[in-house]
C-alpha positions as CSV (number, residue, x, y, z in Angstrom):
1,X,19.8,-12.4,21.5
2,X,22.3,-13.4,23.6
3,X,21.3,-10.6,26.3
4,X,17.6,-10.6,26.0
5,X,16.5,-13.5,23.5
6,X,12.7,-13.3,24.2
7,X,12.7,-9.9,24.5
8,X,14.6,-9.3,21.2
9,X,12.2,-11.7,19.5
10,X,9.0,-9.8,20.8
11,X,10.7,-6.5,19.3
12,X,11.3,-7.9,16.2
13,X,7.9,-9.3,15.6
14,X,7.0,-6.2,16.4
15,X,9.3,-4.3,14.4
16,X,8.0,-6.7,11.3
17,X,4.3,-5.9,12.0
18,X,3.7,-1.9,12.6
19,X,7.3,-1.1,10.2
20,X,8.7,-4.1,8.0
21,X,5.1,-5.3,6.4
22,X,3.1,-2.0,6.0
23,X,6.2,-0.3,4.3
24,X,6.0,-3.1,2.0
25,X,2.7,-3.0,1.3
26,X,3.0,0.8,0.8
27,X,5.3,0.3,-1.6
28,X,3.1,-2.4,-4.0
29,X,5.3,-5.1,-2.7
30,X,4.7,-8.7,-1.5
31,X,6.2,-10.9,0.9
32,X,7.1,-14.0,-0.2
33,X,8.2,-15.8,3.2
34,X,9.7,-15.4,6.1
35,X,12.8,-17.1,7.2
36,X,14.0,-16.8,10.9
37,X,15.3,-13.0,11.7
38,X,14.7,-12.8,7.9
39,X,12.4,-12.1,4.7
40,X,11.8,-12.3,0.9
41,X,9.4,-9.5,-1.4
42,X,8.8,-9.2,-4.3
43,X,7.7,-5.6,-5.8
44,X,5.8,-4.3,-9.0
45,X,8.8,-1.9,-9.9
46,X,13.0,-1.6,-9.0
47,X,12.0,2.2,-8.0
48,X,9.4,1.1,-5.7
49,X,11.7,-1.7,-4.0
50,X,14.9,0.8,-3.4
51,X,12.5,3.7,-1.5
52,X,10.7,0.9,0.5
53,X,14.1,-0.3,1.4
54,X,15.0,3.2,2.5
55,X,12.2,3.5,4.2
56,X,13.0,0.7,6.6
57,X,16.6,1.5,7.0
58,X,15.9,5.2,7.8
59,X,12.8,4.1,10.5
60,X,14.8,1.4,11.9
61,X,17.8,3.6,12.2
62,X,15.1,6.4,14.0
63,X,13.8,3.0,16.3
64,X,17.5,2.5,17.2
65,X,18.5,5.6,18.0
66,X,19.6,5.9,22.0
67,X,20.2,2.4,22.1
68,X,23.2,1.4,23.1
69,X,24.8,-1.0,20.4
70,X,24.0,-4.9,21.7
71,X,20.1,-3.6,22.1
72,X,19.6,-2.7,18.4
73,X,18.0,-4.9,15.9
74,X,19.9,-3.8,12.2
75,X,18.9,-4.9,9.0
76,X,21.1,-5.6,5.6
77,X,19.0,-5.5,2.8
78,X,19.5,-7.3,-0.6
79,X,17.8,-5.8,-4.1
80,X,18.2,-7.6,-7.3
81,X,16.3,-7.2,-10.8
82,X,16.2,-10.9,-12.9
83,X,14.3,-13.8,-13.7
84,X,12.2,-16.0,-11.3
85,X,10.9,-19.1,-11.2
86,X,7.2,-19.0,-9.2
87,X,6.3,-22.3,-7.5
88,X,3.3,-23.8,-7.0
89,X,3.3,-21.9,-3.6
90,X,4.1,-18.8,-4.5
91,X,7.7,-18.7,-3.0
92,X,10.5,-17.4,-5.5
93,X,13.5,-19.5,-6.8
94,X,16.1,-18.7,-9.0
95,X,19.8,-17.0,-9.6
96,X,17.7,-13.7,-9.6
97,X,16.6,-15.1,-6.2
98,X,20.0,-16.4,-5.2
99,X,21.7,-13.0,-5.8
100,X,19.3,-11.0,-3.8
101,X,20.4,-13.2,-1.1
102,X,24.1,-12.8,-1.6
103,X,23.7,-9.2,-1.9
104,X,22.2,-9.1,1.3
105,X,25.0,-10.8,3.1
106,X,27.4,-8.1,2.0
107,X,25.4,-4.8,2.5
108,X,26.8,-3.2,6.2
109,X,24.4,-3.4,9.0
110,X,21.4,-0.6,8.3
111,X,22.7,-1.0,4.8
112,X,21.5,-1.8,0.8
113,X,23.1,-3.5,-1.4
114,X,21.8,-3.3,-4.9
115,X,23.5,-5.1,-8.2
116,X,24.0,-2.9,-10.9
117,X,20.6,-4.0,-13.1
118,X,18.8,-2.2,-9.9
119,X,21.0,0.5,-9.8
120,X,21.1,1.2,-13.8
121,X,17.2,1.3,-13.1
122,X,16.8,4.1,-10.6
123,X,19.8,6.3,-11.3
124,X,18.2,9.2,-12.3
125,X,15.2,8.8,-11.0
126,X,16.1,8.9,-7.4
127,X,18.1,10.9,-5.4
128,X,20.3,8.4,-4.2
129,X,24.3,8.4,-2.9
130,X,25.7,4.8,-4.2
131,X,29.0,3.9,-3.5
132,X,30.4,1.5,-6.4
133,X,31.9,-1.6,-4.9
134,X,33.3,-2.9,-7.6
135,X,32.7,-6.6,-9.9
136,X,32.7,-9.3,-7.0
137,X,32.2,-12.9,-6.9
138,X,29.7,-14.0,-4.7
139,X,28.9,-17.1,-3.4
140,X,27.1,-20.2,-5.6
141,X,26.7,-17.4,-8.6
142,X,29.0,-18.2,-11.5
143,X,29.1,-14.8,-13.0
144,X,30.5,-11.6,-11.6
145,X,28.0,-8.7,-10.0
146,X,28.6,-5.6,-9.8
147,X,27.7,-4.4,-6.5
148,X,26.5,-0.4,-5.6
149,X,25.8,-0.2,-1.9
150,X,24.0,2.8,-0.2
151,X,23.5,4.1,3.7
152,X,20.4,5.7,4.0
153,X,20.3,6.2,7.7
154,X,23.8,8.7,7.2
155,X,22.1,12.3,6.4
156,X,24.3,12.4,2.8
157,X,22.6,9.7,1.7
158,X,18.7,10.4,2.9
159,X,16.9,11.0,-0.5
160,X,14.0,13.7,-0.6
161,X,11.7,11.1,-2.6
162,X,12.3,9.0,0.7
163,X,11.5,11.3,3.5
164,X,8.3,12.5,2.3
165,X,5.4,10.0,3.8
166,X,4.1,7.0,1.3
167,X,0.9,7.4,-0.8
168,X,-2.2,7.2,0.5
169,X,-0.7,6.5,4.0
170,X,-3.1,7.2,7.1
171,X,-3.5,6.6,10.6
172,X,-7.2,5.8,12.3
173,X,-7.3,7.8,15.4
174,X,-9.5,6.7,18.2
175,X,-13.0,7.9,17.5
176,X,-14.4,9.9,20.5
177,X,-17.6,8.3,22.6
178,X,-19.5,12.1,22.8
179,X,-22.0,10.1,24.9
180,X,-19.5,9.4,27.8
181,X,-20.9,6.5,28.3
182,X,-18.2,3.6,29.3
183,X,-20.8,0.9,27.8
184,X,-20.6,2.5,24.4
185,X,-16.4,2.1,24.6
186,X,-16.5,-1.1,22.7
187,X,-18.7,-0.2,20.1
188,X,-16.6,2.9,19.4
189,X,-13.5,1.4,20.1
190,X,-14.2,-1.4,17.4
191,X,-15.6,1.1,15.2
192,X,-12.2,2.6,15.3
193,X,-10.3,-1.1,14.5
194,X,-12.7,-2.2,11.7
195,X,-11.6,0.8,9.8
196,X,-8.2,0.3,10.3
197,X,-8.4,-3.4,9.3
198,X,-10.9,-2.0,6.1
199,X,-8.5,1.0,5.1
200,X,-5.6,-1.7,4.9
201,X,-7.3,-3.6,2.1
202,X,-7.1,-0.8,-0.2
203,X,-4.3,-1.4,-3.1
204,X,-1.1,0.3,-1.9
205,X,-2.6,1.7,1.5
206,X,-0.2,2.1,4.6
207,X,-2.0,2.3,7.2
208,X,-0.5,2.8,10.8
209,X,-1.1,-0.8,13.3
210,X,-4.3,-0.2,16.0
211,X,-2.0,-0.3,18.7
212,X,-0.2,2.4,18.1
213,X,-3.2,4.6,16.8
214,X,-4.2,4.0,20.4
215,X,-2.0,5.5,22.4
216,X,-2.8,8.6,21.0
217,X,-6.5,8.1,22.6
218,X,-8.1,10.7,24.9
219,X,-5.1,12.9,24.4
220,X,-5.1,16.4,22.4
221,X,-3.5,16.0,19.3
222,X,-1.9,18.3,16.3
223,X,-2.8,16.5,13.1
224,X,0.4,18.1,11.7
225,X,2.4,16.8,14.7
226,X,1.1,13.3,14.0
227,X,2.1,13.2,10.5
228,X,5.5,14.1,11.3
229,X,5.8,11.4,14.1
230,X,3.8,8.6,12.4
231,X,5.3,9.6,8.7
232,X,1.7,9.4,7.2
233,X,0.0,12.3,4.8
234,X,-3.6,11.5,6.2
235,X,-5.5,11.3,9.3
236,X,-9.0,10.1,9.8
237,X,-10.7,11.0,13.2
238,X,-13.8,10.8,14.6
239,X,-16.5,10.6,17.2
240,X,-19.8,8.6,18.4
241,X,-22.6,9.4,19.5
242,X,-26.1,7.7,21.0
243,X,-29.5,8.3,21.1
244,X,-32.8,5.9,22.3
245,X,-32.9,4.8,18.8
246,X,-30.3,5.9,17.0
247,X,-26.7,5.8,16.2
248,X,-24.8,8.9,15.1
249,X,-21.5,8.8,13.2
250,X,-19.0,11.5,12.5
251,X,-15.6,11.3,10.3
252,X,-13.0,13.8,9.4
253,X,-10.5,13.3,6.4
254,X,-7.7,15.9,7.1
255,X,-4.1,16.2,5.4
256,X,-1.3,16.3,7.9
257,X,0.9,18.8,6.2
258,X,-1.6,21.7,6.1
259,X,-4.3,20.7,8.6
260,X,-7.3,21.2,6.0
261,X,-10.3,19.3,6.2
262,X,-10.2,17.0,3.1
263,X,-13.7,15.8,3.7
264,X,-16.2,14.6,6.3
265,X,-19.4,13.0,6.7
266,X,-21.9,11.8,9.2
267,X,-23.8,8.7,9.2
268,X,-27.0,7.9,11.2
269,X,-28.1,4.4,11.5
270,X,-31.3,2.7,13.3
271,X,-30.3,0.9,16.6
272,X,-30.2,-2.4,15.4
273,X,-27.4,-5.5,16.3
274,X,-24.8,-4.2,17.3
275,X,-22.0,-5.6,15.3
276,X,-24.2,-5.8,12.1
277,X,-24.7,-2.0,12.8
278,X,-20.7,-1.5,13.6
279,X,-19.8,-3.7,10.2
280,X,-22.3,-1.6,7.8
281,X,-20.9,1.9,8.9
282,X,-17.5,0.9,8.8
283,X,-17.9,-0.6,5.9
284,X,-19.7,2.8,4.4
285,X,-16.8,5.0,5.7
286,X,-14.1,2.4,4.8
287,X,-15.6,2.6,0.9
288,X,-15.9,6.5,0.9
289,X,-12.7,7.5,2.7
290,X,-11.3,4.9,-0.1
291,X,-12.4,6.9,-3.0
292,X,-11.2,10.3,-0.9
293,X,-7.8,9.1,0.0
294,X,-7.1,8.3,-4.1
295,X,-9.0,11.8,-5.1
296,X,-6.7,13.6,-2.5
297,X,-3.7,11.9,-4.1
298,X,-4.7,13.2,-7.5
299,X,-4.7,16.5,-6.6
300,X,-1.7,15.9,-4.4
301,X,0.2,15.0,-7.5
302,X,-1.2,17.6,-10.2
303,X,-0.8,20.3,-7.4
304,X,3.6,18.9,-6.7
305,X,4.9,17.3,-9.9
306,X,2.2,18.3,-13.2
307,X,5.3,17.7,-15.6
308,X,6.8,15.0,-13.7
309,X,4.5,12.1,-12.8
310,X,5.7,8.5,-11.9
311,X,3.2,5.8,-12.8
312,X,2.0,5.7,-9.7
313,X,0.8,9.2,-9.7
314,X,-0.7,8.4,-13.4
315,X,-2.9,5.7,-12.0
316,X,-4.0,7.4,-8.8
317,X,-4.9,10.3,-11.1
318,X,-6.9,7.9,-13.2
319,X,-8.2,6.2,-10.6
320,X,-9.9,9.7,-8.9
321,X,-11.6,10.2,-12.4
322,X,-12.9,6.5,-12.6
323,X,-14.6,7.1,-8.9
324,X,-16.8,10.0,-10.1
325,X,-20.1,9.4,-11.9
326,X,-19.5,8.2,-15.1
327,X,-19.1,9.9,-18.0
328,X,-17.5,8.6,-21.6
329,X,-15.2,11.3,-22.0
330,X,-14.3,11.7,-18.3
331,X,-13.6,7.6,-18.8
332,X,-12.1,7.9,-21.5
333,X,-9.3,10.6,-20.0
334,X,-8.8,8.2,-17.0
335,X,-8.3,5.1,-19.5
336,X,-5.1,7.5,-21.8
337,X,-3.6,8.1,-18.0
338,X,-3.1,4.2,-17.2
339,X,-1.8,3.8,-20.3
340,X,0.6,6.7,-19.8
341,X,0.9,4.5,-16.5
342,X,2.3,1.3,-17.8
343,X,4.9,3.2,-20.7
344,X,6.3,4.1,-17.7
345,X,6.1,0.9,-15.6
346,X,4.2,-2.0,-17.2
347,X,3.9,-3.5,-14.0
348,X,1.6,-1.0,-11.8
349,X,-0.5,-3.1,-10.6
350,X,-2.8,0.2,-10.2
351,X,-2.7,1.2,-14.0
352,X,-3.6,-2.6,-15.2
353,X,-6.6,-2.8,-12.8
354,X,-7.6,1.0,-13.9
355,X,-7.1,0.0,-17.9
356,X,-9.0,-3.4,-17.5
357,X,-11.9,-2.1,-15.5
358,X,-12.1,0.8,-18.2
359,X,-12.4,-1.3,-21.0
360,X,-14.6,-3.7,-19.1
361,X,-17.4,-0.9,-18.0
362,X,-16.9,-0.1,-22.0
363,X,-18.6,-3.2,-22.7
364,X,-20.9,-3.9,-20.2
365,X,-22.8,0.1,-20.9
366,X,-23.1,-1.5,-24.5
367,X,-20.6,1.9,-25.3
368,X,-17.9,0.2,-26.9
369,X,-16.9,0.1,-30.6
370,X,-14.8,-2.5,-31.3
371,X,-16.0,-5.0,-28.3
372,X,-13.5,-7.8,-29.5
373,X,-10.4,-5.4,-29.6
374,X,-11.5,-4.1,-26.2
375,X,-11.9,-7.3,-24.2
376,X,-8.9,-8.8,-25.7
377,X,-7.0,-5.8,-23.9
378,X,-9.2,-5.7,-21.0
379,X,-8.1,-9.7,-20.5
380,X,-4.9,-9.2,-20.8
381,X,-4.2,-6.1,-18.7
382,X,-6.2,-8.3,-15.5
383,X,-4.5,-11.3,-16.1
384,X,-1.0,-9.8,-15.4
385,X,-2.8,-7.5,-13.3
386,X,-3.7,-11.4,-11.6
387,X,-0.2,-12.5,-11.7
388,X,1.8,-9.9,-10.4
389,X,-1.2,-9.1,-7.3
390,X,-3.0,-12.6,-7.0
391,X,-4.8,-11.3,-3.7
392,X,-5.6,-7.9,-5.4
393,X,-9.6,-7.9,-4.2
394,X,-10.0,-5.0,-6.7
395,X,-8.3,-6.9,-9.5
396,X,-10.2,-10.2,-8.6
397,X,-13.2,-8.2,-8.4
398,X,-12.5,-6.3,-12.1
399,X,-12.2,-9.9,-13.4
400,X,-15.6,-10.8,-12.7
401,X,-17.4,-8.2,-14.5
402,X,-15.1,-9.2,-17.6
403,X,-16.3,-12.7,-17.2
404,X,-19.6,-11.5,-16.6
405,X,-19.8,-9.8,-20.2
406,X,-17.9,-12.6,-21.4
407,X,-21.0,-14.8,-20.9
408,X,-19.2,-17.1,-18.4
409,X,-21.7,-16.2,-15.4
410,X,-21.0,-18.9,-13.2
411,X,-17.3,-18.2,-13.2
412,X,-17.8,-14.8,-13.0
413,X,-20.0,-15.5,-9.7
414,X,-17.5,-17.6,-8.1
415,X,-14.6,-14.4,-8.6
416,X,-16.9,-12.2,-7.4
417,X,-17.8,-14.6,-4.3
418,X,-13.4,-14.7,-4.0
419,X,-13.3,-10.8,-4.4
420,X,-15.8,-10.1,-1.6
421,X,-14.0,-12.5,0.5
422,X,-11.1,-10.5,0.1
423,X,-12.5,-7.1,0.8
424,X,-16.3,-7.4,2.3
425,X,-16.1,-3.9,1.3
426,X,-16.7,-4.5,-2.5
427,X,-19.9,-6.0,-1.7
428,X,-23.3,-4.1,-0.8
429,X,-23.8,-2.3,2.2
């Protein structure tokens, strides 16, 4: 700050927007507030909050690397397990709060410190090197904590759960004008941006920032390459092209690791208004490469850990089955798979959606059994599906159709109004 303070501040905002807030989201967590050169989250599971934070450490130790010393932005990071107190505003308070904090201030810079109710939780479960600090008295906190700290950017300490890329991460190359035509730019350009800003929405997407999607435009790229660079499983590209009355799309879905063509699809759409026509195909693809990205991540999982699964994989597995066509017994698999879900972690936001959307599409195809038992279990898995994700699109959306078989239509019009205004992509198109 002292050398460069407005150029330090640009690279942290920066640093905060294309690697501090996706890895976040990627990880099912939520920011509660900023607070000057620092933050606050809040995640769905302890595992979840340790491999974001070595995530960040290990990208911002890669960002930092060749820097001399007074040019590098390091973090210390802070993870706690306890009781909180939500305000009226969302923001956290608390000695489950307060510890975080204190933690924070004695990790090492590019460190983690974690008290020991974090680190009881993932030992075992991650492949992590912890050093054990000891019982210490920290600041304002009456009790003792016993403090584990880690270094993921040292090599002993990288994890193999932590290097491999997040779920259903994905980067938006530029889409190619076939037509050549330097009028059509825009429209193919913002083609290429309205998918990024649509794949973003989806529950527990990281998607990689515009701006750096577009540097890779008009150059030859290796898919595989990418995925290495960008640390993302999935890469969507591309092209355009224009006739006299007609508008022809073309998207690829390819995995990074093998280079396979996942899926792909062409769209062709009436000339029309321009931006009405770039908002319904993006909103098309958005939807589909959606429900691809969650199937591919099924089979990702079956195919890498079948006796193994986190909750995580249990949802996205029950997810791919809810996105088919419906059938009971295809349903009624993907329902026993969220449950298996939330033994493991009764907080995947994923699994409660999943269970209460189940249940829900139960009642409203008249196919249920015991309709009171159902809804009562339908209403309770969205309600702290609602609490732990209040801007969840998906879950607001899932709520609606419970209030519609509820017989409460005009509430269940006004959360459906809320969900679309969330994610216009759970509307028609």
């Amino acid at each position: 700050m002292g050398i460069d303070e407005e150029g330090t501040l640009d690279r942290l905002r920066t640093v905060r927007k294309d690697l501090i807030n996706p890895m976040i989201a990627a990880h099912r967590g939520r920011i509660v507030k900023t607070t000057g050169d620092g933050l606050l989250a809040e995640f769905a599971s302890v595992v979840d909050a340790v491999r974001s934070a070595i995530g960040m450490q290990q990208a911002m130790a890669e960002s930092n690397s060749g820097l001399v010393q007074d040019r590098r932005i390091e973090f210390r990071i802070g993870i706690n397990l306890g009781d909180v107190v939500v305000e009226d505003d969302g923001d956290l308070m608390g000695d489950g709060v307060n510890v975080a904090a204190r933690l924070e201030g004695t990790a090492d810079p590019g460190g983690i410190c974690l008290s020991s109710a974090v680190y009881d939780q993932v030992r075992g479960k991650m492949d992590i090197t912890a050093q054990d600090r000891g019982r210490q008295q920290l600041k304002n906190i009456a009790e003792l904590v016993q403090i584990y700290s880690i270094s993921p950017a040292q090599p002993a300490a990288a994890a193999p759960h932590t290097t491999v890329a997040p779920r259903l991460s994905i980067v938006v190359l530029p889409f190619v004008n076939l037509d050549g035509n330097s009028e059509q730019d825009y429209f193919v350009d913002g083609v290429t941006e309205s998918l990024t800003t649509d794949l973003s929405r989806i529950p527990g997407a990281f998607v990689i920032a515009r701006n750096t999607a577009f540097t890779f435009k008009g150059k030859p790229v290796d898919v595989r390459v990418i995925g290495r660079e960008l640390g993302v499983r999935y890469v969507l590209e591309g092209s355009v092209q224009g006739g006299e009355a007609r508008i022809r799309v073309n998207a690829q879905l390819i995995d990074t690791e093998t280079g396979a063509h996942l899926w792909a699809e062409r769209f062709d759409k009436p000339r029309a208004d321009i931006l009405d026509m770039q908002d319904e195909i993006t909103t098309r693809l958005a939807r589909t490469v959606g429900v691809e990205l969650v199937a591919a991540e099924g089979r990702r999982a079956e195919r890498e850990r079948p006796n193994n699964m986190d909750a995580g994989d249990l949802a996205m597995r029950g997810w791919a089955l809810l996105n088919q066509p419906l059938s009971l017994r295809r349903d009624r698999a993907a329902c026993d798979l969220f449950d298996a879900a939330l033994r493991l972690d009764d907080r995947n936001v994923e699994a409660l959606v999943g269970l209460a959307f189940y249940h829900g599409n139960d009642l409203r195809t008249f196919a249920s059994t015991n309709r009171d038992e159902q809804l009562r279990i339908a209403q309770m898995a969205i309600t702290e599906a609602l609490r732990l994700a209040p801007s969840n699109a998906l879950a607001h959306f899932v709520h609606a159709n419970l209030l519609h078989v509820s017989g409460a239509t005009e509430r269940a019009l006004r959360e459906l109004q809320f969900a679309i205004a969330l994610d216009p992509g759970l509307g028609p198109c």
